[in-house]
C-alpha positions as CSV (number, residue, x, y, z in Angstrom):
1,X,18.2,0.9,-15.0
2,X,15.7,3.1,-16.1
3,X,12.2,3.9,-14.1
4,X,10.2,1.6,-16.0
5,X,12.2,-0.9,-14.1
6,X,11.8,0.1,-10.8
7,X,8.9,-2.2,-9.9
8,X,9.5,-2.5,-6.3
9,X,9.7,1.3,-6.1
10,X,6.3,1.6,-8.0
11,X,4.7,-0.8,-5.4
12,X,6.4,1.2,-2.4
13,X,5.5,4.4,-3.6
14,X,1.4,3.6,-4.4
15,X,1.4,1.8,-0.7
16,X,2.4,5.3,0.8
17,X,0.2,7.4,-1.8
18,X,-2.8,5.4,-0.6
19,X,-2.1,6.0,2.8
20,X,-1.0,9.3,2.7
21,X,-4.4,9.9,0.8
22,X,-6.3,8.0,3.2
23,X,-4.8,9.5,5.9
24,X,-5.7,13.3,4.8
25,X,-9.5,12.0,5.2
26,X,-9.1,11.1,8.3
27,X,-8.0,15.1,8.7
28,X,-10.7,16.8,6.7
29,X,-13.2,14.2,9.4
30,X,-11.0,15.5,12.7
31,X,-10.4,12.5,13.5
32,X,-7.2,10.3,14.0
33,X,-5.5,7.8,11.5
34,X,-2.9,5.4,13.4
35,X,-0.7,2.8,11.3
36,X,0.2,2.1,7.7
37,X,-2.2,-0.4,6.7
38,X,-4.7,0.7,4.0
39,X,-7.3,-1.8,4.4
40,X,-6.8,-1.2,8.4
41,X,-7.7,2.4,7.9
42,X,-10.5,2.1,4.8
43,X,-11.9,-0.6,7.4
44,X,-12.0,2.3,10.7
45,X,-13.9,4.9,8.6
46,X,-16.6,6.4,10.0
47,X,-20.0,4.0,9.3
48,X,-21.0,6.6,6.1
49,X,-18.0,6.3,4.6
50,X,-17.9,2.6,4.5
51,X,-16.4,1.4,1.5
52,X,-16.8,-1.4,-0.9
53,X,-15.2,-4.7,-0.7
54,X,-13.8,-4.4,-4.0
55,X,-11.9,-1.3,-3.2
56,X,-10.9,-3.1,0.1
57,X,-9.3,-6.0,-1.4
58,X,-7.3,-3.6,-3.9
59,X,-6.4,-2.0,-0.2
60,X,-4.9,-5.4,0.9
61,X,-2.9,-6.0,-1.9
62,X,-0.9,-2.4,-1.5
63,X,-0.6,-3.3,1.9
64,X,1.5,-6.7,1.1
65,X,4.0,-4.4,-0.5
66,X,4.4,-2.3,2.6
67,X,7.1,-4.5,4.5
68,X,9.0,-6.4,2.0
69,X,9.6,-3.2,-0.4
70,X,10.8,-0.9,2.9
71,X,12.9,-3.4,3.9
72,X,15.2,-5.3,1.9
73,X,15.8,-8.3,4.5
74,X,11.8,-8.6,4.5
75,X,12.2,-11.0,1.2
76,X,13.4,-14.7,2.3
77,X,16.1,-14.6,-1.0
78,X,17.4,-11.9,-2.9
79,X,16.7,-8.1,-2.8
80,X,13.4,-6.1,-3.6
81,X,14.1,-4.9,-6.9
82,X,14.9,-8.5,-7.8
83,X,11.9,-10.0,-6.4
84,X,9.3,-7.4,-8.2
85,X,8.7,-7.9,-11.8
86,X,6.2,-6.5,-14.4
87,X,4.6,-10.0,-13.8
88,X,4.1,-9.6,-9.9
89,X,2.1,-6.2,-10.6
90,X,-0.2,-7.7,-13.0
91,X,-1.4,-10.1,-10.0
């Protein structure tokens, strides 16, 4: 299996790039970042750096990869890299 095919990795990986990124914000503002959720933190920015909906909805999305591509009994049936396809990324 090459790493084209690695779909639930990709969805993983951009979930923790986000936050990581979002998170190193929160650093350069001195303040504190708590939990994993994107939206959660693009939501408890400081009022002048609110952001727009359209980049907070792509937030929510990342998030719904969070649990079920960390954690391989998160998925009802089946395991993560079975479950996330070209076709789920495309939306």
């Amino acid at each position: 299996m090459g790493w084209e095919r690695i779909f639930e990795w990709a969805c993983f990986l951009s979930q923790k790039a986000a936050e990581k990124a979002l998170k190193s914000v929160y650093q350069r503002l001195g303040a504190e970042a708590f939990g994993h959720s994107i939206s959660g933190l693009l939501s408890n920015l400081p009022e002048t750096y609110k952001v727009e909906e359209e980049l907070r909805n792509k937030a929510m999305e990342l998030d719904k990869a969070y649990i079920p591509t960390r954690y391989p009994n998160a998925i009802p049936e089946g395991a993560p890299f079975e479950v996330y396809t070209n076709m789920r990324l495309r939306g």
